[in-house]
VOLO-987458 format. One record per residue: residue number from 1; chain; z, y, x of N, C-alpha, C, O, CB in turn. Coordinates in Angstrom, 1 decimal, decimal comma, m for minus. Atoms other than C-alpha are relative to their C-alpha. Glycine has a CB too. Example, Ala and Ser with C-alpha at 12.3 -4.5 7.8 and 13.67 -1.06 7.14 Angstrom:
2
(r 1; A; (0,0; m1,2; 0,9); (7,8; m4,5; 12,3); (0,0; 1,2; 0,9); (0,7; 1,2; 1,9); (1,2; 0,0; m1,0))
(r 2; A; (0,0; m1,1; m0,9); (7,1; m1,1; 13,7); (0,8; 1,1; m0,8); (0,9; 2,2; m0,3); (m1,4; 0,5; 0,4))
This chain:
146
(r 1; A; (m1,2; 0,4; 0,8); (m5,6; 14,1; 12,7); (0,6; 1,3; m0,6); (0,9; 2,3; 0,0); (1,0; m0,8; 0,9))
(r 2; A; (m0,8; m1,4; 0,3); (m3,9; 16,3; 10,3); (1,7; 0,3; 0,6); (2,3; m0,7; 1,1); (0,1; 0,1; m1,7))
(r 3; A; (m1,2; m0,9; 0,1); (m0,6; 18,5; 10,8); (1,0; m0,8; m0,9); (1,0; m0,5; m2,0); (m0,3; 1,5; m0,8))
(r 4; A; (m0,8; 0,4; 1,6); (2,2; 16,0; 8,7); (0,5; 0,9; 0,3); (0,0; 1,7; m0,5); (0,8; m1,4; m0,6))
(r 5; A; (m1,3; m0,7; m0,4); (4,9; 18,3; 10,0); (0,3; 1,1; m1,4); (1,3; 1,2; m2,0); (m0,3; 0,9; 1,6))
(r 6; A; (0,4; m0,7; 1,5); (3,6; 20,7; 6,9); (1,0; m0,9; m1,2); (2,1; m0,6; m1,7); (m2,0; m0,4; m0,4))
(r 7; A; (m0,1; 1,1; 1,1); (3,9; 17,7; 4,4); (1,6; m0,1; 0,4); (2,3; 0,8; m0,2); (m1,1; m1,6; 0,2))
(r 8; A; (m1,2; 0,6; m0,1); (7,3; 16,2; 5,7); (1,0; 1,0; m0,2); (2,1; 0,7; m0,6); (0,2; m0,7; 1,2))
(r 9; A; (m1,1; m1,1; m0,1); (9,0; 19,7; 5,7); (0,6; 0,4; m1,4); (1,7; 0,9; m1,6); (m0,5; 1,2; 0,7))
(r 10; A; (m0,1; m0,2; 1,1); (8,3; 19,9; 2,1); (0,6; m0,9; m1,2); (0,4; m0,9; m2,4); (m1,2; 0,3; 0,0))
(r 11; A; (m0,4; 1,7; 0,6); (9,9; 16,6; 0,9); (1,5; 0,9; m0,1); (2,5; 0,5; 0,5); (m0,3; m1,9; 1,2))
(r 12; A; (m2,4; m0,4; m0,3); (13,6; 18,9; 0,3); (0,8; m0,9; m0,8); (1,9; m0,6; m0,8); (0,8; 2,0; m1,1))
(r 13; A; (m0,9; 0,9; 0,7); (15,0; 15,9; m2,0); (0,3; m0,9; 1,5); (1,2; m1,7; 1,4); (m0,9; m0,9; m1,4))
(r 14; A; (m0,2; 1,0; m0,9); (14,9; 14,1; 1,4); (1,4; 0,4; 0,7); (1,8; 1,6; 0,6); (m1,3; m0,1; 1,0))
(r 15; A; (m0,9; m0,2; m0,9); (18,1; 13,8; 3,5); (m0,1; m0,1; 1,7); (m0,7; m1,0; 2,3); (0,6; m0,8; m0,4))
(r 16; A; (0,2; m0,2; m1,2); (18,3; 14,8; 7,1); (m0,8; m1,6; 0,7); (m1,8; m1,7; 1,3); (1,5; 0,5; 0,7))
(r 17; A; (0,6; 1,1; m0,5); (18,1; 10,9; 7,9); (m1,1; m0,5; m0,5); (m1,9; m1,3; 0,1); (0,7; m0,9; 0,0))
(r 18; A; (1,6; 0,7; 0,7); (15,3; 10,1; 5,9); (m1,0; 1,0; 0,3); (m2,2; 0,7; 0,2); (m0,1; m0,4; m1,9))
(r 19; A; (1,6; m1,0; m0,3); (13,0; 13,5; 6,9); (0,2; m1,1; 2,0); (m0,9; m1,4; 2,5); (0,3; 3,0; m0,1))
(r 20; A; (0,4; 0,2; m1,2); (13,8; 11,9; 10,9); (m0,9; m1,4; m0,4); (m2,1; m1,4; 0,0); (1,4; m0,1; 1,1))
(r 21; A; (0,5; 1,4; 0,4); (12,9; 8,0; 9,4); (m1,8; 0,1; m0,2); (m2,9; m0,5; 0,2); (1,0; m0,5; m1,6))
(r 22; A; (1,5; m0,4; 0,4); (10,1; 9,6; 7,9); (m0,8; 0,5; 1,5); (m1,6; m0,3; 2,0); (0,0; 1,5; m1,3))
(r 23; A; (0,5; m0,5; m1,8); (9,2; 11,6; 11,5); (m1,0; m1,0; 0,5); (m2,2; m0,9; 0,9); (1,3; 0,0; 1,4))
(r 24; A; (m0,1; 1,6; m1,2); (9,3; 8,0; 13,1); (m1,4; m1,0; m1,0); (m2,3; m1,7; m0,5); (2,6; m1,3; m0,1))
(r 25; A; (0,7; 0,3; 0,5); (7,2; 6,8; 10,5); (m1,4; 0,0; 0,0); (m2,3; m0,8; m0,1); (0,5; 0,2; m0,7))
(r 26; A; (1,2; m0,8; 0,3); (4,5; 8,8; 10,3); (m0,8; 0,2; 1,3); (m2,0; 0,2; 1,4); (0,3; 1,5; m0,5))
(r 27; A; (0,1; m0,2; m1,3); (4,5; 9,2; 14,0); (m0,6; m1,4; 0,4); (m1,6; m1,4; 1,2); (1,3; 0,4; 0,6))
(r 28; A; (0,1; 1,6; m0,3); (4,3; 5,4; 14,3); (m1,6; m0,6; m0,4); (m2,5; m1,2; 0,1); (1,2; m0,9; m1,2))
(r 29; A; (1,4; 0,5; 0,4); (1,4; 5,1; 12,2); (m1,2; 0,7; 0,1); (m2,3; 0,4; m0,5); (0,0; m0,3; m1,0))
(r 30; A; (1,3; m0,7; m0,7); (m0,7; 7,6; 13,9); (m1,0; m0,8; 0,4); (m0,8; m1,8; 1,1); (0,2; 0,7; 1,3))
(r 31; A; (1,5; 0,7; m0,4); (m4,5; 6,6; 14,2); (m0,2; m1,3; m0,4); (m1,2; m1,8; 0,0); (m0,3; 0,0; 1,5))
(r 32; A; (0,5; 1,1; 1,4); (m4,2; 3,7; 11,6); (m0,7; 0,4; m1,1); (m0,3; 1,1; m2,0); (1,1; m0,5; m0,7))
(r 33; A; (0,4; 0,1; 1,7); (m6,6; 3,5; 8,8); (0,8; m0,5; m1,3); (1,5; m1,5; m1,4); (m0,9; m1,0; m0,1))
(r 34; A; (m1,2; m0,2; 0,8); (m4,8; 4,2; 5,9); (m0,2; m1,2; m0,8); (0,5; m1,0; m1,8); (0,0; 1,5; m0,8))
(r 35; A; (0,3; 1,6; 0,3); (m5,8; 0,4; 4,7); (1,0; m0,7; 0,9); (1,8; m1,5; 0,4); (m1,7; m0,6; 0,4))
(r 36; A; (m1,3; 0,9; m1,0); (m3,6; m0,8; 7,9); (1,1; 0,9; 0,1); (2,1; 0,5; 0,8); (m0,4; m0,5; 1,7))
(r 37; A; (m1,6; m0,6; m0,3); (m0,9; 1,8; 7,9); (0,8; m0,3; m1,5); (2,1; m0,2; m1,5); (0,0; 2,2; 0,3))
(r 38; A; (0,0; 0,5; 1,5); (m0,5; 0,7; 4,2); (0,9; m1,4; 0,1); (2,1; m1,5; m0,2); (m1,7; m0,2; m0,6))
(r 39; A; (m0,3; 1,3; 0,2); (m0,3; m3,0; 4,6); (1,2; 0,3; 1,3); (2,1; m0,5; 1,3); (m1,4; m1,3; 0,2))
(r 40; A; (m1,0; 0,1; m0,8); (2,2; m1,9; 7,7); (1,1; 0,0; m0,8); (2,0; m0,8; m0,6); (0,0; 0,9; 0,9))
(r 41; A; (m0,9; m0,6; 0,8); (4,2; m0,3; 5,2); (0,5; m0,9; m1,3); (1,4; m0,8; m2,1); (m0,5; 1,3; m0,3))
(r 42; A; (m0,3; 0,6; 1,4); (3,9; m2,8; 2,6); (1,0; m1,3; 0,8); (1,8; m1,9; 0,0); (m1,8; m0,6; m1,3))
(r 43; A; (m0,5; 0,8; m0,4); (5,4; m5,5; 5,2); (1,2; 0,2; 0,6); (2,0; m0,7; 1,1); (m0,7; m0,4; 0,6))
(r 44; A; (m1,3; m0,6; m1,2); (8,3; m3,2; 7,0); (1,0; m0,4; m1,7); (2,0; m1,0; m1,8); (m0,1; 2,5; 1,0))
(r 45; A; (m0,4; 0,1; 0,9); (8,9; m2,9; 3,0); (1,1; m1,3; m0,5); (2,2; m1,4; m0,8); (m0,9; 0,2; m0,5))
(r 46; A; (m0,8; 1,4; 0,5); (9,3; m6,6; 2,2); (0,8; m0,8; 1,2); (1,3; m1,9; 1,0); (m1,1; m1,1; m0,7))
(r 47; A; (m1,0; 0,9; m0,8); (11,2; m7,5; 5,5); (1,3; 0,9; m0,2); (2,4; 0,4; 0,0); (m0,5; m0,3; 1,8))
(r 48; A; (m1,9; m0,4; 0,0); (14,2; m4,8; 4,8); (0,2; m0,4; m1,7); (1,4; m0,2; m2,2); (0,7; 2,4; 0,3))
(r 49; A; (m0,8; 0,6; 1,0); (14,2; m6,3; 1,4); (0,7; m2,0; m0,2); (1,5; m2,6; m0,9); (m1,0; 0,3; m0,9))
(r 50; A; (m0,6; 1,1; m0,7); (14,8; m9,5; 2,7); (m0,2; m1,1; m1,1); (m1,2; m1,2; m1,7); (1,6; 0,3; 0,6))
(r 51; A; (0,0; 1,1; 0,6); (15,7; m12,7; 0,6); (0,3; 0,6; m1,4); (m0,2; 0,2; m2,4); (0,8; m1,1; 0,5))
(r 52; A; (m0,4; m1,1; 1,7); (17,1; m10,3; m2,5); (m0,9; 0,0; m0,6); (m0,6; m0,7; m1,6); (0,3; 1,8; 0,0))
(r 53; A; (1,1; m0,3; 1,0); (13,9; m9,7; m4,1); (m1,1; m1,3; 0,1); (m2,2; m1,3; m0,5); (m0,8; 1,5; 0,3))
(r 54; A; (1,0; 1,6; m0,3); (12,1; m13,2; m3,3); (m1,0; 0,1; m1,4); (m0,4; 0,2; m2,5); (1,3; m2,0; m0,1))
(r 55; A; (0,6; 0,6; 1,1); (9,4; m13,7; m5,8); (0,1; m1,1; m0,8); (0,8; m1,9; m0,3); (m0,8; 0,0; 0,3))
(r 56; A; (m0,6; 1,5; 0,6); (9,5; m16,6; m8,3); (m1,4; m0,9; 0,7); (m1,1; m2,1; 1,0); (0,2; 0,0; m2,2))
(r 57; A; (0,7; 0,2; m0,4); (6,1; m17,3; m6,9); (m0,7; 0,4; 1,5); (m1,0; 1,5; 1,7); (m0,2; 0,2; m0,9))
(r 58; A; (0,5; m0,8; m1,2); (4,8; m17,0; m3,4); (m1,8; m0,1; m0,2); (m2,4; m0,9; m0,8); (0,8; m0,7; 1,6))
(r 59; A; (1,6; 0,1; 0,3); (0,9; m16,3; m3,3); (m0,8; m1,7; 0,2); (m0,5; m2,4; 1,1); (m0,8; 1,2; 1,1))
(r 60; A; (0,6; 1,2; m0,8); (m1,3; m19,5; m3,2); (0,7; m1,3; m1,1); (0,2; m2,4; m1,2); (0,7; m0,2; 2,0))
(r 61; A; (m0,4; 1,0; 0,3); (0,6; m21,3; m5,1); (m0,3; m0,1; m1,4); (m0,6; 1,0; m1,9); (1,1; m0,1; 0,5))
(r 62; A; (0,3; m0,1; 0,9); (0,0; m22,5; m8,4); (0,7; 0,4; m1,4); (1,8; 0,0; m1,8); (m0,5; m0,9; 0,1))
(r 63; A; (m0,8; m0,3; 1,4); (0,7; m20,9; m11,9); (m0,5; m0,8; m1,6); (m1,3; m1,7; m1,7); (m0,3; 1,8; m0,3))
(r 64; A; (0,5; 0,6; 1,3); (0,2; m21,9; m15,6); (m1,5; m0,1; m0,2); (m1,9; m1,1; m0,7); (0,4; 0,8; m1,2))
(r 65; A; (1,2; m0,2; 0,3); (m3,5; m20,7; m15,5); (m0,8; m0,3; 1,4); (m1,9; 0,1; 1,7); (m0,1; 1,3; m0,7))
(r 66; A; (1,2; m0,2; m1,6); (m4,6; m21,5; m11,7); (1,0; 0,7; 1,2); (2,2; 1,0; 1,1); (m1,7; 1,5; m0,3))
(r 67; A; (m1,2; m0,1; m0,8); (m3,2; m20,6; m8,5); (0,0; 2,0; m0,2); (m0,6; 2,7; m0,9); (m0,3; m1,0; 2,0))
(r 68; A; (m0,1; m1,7; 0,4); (m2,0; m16,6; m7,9); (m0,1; 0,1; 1,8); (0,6; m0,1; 2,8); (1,8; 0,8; m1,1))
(r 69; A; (0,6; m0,6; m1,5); (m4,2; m15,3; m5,3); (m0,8; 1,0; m0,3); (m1,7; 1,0; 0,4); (m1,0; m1,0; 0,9))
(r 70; A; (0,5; m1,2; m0,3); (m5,5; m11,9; m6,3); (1,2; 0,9; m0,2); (2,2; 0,6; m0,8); (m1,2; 0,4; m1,0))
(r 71; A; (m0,7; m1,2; 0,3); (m3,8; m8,6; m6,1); (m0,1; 0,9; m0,9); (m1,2; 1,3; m1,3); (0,1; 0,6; 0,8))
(r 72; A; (0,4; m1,0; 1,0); (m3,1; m6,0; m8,4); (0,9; 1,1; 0,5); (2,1; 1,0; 0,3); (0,2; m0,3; m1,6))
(r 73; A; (m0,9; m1,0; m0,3); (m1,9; m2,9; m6,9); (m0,8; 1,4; m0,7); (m1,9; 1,5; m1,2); (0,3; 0,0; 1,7))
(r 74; A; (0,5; m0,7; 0,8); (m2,1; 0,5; m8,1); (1,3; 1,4; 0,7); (2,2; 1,1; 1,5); (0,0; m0,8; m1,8))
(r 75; A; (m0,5; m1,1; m1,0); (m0,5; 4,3; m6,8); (0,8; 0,7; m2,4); (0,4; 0,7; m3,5); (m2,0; 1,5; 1,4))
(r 76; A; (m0,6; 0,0; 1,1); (1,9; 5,4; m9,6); (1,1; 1,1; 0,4); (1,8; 0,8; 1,4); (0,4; m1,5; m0,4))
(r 77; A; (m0,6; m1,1; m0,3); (3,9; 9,1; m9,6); (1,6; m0,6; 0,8); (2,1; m1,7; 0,7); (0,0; 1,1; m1,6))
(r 78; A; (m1,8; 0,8; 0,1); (7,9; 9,1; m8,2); (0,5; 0,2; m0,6); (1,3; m0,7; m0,5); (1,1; 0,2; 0,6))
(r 79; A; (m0,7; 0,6; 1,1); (9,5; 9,5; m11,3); (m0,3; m1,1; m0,2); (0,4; m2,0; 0,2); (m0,1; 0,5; m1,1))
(r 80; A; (0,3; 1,3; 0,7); (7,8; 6,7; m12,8); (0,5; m0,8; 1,5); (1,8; m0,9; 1,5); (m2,1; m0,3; m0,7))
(r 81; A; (m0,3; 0,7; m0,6); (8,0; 4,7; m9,6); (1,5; m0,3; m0,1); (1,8; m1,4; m0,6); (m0,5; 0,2; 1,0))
(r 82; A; (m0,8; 0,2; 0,1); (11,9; 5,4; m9,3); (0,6; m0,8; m1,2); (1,4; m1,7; m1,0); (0,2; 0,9; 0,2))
(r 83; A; (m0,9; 0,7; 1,4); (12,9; 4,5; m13,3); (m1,0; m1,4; 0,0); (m0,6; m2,1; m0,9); (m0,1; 1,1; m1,8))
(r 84; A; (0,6; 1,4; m0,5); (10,2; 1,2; m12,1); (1,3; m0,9; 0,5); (2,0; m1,8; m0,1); (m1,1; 0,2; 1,3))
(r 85; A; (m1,2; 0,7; m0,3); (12,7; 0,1; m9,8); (1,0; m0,4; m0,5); (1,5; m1,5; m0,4); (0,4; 0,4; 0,7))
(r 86; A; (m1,3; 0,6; 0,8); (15,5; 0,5; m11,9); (0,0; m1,0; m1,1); (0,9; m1,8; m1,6); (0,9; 1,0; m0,5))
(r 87; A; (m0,2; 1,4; 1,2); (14,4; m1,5; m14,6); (m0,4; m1,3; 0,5); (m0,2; m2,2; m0,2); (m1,0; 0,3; m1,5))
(r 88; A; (m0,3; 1,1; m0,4); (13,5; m4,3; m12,3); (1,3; m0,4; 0,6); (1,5; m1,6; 1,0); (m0,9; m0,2; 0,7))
(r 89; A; (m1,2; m0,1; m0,9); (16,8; m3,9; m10,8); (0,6; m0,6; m1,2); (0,8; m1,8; m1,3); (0,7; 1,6; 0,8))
(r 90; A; (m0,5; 0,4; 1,4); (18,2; m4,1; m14,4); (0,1; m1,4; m0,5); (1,1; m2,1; m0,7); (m0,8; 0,6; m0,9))
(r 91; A; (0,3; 1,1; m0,1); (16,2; m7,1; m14,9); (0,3; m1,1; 0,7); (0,0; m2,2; 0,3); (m0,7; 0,0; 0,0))
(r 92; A; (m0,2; 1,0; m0,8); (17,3; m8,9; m12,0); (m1,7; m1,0; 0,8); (m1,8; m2,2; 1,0); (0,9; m0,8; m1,1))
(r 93; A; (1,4; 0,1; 0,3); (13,5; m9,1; m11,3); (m0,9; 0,6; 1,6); (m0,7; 1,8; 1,6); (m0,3; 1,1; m1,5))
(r 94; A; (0,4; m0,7; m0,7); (11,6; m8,1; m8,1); (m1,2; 0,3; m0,5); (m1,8; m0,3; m1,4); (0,1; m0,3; 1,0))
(r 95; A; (0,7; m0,8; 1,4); (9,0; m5,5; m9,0); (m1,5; m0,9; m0,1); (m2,0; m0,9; m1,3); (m0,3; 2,0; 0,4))
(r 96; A; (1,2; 1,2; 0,1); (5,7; m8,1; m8,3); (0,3; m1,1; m1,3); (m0,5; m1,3; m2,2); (m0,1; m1,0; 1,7))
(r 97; A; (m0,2; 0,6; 1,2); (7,4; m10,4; m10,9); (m0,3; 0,7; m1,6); (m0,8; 0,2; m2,5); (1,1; m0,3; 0,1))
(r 98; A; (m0,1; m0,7; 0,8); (7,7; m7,9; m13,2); (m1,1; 0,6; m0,7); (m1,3; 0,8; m1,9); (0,7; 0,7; 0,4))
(r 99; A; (1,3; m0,4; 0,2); (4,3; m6,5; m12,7); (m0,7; m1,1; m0,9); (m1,4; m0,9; m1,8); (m0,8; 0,4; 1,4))
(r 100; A; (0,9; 0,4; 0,5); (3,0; m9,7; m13,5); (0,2; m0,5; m1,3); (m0,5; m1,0; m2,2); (m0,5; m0,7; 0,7))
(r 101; A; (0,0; 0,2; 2,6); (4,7; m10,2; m17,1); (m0,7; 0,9; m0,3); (m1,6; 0,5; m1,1); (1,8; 0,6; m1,3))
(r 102; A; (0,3; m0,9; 0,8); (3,6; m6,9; m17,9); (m1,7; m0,1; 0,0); (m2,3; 0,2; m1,1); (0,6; 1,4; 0,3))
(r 103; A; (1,2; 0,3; 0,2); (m0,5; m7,9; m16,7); (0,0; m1,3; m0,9); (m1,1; m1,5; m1,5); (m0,7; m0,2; 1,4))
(r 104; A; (0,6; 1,1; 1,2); (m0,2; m11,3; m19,0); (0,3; 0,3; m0,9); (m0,4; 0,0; m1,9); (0,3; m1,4; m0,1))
(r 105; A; (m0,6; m0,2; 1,6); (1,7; m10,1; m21,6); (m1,2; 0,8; m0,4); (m2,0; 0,3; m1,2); (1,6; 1,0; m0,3))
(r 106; A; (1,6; m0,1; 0,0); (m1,4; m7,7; m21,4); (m1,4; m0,3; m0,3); (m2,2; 0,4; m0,9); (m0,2; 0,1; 0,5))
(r 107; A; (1,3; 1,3; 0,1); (m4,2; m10,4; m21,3); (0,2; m0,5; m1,1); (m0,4; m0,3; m2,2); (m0,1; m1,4; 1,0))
(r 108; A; (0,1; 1,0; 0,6); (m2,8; m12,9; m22,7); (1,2; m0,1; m1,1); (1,6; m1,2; m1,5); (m0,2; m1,0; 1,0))
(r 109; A; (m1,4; m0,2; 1,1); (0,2; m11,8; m25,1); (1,3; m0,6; m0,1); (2,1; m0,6; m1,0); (m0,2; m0,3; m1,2))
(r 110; A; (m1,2; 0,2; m0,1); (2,7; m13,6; m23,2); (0,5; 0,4; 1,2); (m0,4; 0,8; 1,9); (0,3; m1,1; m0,4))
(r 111; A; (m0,5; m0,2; m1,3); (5,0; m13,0; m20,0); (m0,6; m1,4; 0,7); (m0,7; m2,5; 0,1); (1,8; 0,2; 0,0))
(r 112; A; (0,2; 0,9; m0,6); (3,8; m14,9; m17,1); (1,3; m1,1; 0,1); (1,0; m2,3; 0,1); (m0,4; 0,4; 1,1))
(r 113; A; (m1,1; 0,8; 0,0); (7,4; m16,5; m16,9); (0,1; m0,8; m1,4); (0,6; m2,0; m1,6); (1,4; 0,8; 0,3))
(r 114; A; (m0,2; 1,4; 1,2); (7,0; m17,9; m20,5); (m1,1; m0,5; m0,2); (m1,0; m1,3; m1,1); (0,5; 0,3; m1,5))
(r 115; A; (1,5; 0,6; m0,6); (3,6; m18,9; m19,8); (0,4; m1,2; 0,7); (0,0; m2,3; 0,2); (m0,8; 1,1; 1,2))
(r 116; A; (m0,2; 0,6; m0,6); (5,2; m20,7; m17,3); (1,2; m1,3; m0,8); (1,1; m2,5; m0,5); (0,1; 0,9; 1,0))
(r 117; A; (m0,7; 0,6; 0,8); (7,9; m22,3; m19,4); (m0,5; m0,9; m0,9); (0,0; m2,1; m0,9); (0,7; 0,8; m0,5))
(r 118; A; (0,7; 0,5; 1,0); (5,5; m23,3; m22,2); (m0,5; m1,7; 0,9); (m0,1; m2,8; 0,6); (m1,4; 1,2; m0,4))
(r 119; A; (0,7; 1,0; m0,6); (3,1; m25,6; m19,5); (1,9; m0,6; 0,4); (2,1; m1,6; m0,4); (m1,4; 0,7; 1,5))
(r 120; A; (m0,4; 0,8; m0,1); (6,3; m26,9; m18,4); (0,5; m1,2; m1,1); (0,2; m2,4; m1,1); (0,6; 0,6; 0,6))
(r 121; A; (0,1; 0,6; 1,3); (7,5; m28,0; m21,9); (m0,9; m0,7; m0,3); (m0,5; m1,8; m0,6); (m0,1; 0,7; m0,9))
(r 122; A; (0,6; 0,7; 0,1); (4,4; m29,1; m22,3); (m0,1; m1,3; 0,7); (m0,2; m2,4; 0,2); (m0,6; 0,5; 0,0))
(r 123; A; (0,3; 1,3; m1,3); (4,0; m31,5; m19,1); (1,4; m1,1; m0,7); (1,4; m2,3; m0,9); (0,4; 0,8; 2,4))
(r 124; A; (m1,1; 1,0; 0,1); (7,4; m32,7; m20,2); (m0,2; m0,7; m1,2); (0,4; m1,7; m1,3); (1,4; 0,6; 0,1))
(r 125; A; (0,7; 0,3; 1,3); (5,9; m33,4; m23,7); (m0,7; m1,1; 0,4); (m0,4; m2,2; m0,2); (m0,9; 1,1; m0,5))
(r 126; A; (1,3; 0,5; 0,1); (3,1; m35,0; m22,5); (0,5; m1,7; 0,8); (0,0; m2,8; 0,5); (m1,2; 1,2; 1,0))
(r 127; A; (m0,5; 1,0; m0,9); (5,3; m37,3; m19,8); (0,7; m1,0; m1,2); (0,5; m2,2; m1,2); (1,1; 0,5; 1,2))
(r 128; A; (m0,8; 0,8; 1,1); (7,5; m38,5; m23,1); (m1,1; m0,7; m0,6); (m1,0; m1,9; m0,9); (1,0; 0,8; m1,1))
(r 129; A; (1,0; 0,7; 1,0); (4,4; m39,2; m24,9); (m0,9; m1,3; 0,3); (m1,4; m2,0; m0,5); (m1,0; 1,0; m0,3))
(r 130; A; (0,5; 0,9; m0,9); (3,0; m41,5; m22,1); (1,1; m1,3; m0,3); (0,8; m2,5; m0,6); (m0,2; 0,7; 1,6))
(r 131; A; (m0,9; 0,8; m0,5); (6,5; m43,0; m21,6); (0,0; m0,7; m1,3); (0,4; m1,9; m1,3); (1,1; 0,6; 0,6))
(r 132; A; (m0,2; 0,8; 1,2); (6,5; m44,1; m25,1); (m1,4; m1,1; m0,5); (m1,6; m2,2; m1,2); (0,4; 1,1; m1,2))
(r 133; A; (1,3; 0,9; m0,1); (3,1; m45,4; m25,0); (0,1; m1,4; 0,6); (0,0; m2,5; 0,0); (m1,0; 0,6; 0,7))
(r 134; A; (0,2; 1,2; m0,8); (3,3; m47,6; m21,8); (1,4; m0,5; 0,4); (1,7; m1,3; 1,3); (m1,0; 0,2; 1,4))
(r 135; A; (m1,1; 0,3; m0,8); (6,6; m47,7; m21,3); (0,5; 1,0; 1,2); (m0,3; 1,7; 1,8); (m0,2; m1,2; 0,4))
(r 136; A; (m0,8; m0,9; m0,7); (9,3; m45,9; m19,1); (m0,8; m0,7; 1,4); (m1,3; m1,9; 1,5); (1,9; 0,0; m0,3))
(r 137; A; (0,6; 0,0; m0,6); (7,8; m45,5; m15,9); (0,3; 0,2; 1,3); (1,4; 0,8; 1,2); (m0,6; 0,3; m0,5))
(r 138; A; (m0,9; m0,9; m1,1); (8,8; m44,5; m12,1); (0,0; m1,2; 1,0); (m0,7; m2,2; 0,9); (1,7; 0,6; m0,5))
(r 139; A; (m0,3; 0,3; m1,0); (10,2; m45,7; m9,1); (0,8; m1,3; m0,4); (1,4; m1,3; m1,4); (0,5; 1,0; 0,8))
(r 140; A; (m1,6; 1,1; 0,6); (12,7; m49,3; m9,0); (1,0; 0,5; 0,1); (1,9; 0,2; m0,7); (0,4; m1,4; 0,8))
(r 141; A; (m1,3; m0,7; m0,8); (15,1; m47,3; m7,4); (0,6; 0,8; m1,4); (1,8; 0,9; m1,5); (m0,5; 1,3; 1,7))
(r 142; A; (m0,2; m1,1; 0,4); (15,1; m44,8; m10,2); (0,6; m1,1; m1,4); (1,5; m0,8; m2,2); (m1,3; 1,2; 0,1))
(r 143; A; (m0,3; 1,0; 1,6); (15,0; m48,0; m13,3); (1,2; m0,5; 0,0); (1,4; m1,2; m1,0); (m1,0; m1,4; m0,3))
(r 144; A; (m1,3; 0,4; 0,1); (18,5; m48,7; m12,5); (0,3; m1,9; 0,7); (1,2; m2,6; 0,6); (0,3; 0,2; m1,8))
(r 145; A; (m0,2; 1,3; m0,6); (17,7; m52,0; m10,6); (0,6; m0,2; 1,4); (1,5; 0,6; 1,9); (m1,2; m0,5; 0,1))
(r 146; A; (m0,8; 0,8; m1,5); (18,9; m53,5; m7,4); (1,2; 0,1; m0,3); (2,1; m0,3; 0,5); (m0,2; 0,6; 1,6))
């Protein structure tokens, strides 16, 4: 195992409490594969962010094009990462949402959230177009009877 003591000493933007946090950290995840000290880190992450950054989507579940079950991760400098955060912060946005406007808008030339807006529009399209066909449709409860 290497020496972090080196590494951590050299972090001088850090504050006393965050070089000990860091200590505790690093210390913690002695003799993990950096695959499971990773996913430790990616879960300590999203439990002190708590309900604040909730995704609009949780994995599994289905989007405009199919459900969202692959990952796209990626190692990205700390400037860039820092002015990341703030423009999802800006946005009102946690940063997985954000990522995945910027992979469809990419693909497919639009934000996944208006992606998502469109199929709804549509469905709701598609329900009026029925309802006018066979007639309004539903529950008794809902036709205004009893």
């Amino acid at each position: 195992m290497t020496d972090t003591t080196k590494r951590i000493t050299q972090l001088a933007h850090l504050s006393k409490a965050q070089h000990t946090a860091l200590a505790a950290v690093v210390d913690a995840l002695k003799g993990l594969p950096p695959e499971d000290a990773q996913e430790v880190l990616d879960h300590a992450i999203a439990h002190l962010a708590g309900d604040e950054l909730a995704p609009m989507f949780a994995r599994g579940i289905a989007g405009p094009l199919g459900k969202l079950t692959c990952d796209a991760k990626t190692k990205i400098d700390e400037l860039t990462h820092d002015l990341w955060l703030q423009h999802c912060s800006q946005r009102g946005q946690d940063t997985a949402g954000v990522l995945r406007d910027c992979i469809y808008v990419l693909v497919h030339g639009k934000s996944y959230r208006q992606m998502v807006v469109e199929k709804i529009n549509h469905d709701d399209k598609r329900i009026d177009a029925l309802a006018k066909l066979i007639g309004p449709f539903g529950a008794p409860e809902s036709m205004g009877g009893v």
